[in-house]
C-alpha positions in Angstrom: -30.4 29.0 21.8 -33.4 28.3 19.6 -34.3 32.0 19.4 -30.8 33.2 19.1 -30.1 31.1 16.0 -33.2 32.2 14.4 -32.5 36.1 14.6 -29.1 35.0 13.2 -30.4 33.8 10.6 -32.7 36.3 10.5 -30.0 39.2 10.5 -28.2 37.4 7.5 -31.0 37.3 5.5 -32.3 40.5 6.3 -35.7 39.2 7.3 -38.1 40.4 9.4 -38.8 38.5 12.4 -42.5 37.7 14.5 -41.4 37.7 18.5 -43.1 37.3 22.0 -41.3 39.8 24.1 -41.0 39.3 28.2 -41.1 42.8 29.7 -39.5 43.4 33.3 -43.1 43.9 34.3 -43.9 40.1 33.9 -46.6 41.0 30.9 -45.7 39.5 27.2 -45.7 41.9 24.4 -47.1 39.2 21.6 -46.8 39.4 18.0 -44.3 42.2 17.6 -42.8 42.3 14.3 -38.9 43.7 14.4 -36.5 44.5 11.8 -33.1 42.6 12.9 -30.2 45.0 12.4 -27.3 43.5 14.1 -26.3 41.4 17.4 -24.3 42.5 20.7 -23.2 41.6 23.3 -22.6 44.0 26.8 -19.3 43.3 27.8 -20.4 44.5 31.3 -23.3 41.8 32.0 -22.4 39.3 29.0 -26.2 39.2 28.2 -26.9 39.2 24.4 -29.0 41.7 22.8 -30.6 42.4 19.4 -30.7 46.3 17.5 -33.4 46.4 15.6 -36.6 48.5 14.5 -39.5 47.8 16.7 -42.3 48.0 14.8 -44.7 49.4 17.6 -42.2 51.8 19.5 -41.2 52.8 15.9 -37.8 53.1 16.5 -34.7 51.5 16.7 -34.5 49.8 20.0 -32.2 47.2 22.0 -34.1 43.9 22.7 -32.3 41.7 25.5 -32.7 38.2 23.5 -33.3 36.2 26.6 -36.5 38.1 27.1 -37.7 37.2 23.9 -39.7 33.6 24.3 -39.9 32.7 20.5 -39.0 34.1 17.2 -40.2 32.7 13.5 -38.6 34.6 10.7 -41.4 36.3 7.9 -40.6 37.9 4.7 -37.5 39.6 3.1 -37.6 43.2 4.7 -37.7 45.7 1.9 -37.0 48.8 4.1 -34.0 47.1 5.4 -31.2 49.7 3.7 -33.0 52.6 5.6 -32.6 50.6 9.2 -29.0 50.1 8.5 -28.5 53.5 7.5 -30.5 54.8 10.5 -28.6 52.2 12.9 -25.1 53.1 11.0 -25.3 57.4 12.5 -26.6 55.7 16.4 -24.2 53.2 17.0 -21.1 55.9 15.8 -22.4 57.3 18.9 -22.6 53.6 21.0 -20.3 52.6 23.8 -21.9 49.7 24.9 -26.2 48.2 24.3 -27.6 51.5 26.3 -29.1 54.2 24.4 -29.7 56.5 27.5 -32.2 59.3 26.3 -31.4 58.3 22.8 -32.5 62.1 21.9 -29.6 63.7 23.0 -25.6 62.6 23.1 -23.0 62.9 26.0 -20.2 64.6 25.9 -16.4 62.6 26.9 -13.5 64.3 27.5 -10.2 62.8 29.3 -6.9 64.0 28.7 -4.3 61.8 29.4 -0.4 61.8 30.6 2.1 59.4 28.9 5.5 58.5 30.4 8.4 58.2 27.9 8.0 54.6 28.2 4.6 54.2 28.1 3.8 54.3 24.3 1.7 51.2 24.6 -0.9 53.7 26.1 -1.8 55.5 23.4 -1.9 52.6 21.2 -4.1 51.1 24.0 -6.6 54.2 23.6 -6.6 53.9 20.1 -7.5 50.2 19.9 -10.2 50.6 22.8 -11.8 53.4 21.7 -15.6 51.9 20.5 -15.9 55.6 19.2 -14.8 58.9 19.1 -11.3 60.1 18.5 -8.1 60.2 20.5 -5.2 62.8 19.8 -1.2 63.4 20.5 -1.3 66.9 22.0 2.3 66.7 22.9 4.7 63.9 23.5 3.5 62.7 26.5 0.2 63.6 26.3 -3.0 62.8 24.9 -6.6 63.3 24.5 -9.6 61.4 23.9 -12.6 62.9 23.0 -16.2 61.0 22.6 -20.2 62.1 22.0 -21.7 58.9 23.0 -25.8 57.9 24.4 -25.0 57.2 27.1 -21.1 57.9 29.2 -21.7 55.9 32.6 -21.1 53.1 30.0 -17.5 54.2 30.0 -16.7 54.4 33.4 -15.5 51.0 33.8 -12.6 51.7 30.8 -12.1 55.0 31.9 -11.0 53.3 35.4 -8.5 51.8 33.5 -6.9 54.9 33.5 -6.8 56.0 36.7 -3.1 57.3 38.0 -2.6 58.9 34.1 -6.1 61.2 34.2 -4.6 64.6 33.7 -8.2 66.3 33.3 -11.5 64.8 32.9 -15.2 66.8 32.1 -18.1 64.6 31.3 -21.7 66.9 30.3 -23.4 64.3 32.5 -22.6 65.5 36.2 -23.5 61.9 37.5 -20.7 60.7 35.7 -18.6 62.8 36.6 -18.9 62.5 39.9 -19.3 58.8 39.7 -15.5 58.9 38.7 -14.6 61.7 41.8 -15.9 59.1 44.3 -14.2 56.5 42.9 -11.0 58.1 42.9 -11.5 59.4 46.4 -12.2 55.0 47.3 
């Protein structure tokens, strides 16, 4: 709670922030200096993380906050405008905290049926969507369209939709055929 309230604070001010990081191999990553953006947290595993720029990786980077063990804010960070603007063009292109490659985007595309009485589906689509765009192609049908890091974050909405999935194509196969098997369950 301790740490959480810190980078809080931290993110408010726009300060920088000293951290011990845990890493899932058991070693401590000590005196890392990040550059708190914003916090999130996955609505798959309810764990809260932080995006910011890691000062060693050089990069902006997810950082699970119960791995870090302490935090003690430093000075005003004077580059913080160019972190936001950075972070601002990658999370247009976030569905949830996973960044996948982070080099290169994944391509969505679902096209959807709508019964007459169903209108509260497309409104549904358009309040859901974390990004990307979705679009009336007739009256009872619909398509949503999204470039995102990573798209096996999506399969759990895309679920959702099951029964109303008119055509579906995904640029990662995995995903793709993550949604075939669980259609054929």
């Amino acid at each position: 709670s301790q740490v959480l309230y810190t980078l809080v604070e931290a993110v408010g001010e726009e300060r920088d922030v000293n951290v011990n990081i845990r890493k899932s191999d058991g070693t401590l990553e000590r005196n890392v200096l990040l550059h708190p953006i914003k916090l999130y947290l996955s609505t798959q595993s309810g764990r809260q993380y932080l995006l910011c720029y890691h000062s060693v990786l050089e990069k902006i980077v997810f950082v699970r906050i119960d791995n870090i063990e302490d935090a003690e804010i430093k000075e005003k960070n004077s580059a913080s405008g160019a972190y936001k603007e950075e972070s601002e063009k990658l999370r247009s292109h976030l569905w949830g905290v996973a960044l996948g490659k982070g080099d290169s985007l994944e391509r969505v595309e679902m096209t959807i049926h709508i019964s007459d009485d169903e209108e509260f589906i497309y409104k549904r689509l358009q309040r859901e969507k974390r990004c990307g765009a979705v679009e009336r192609t007739d009256k009872n049908t619909c398509r949503f369209t999204a470039e995102v890091y990573d798209a096996m974050e999506m399969v759990p909405w895309i679920r959702t939709f099951f029964g109303r999935i008119k055509d579906f194509y995904c640029s990662e196969p995995k995903v793709a055929e993550r949604l075939r098997e669980d259609m054929r369950k």
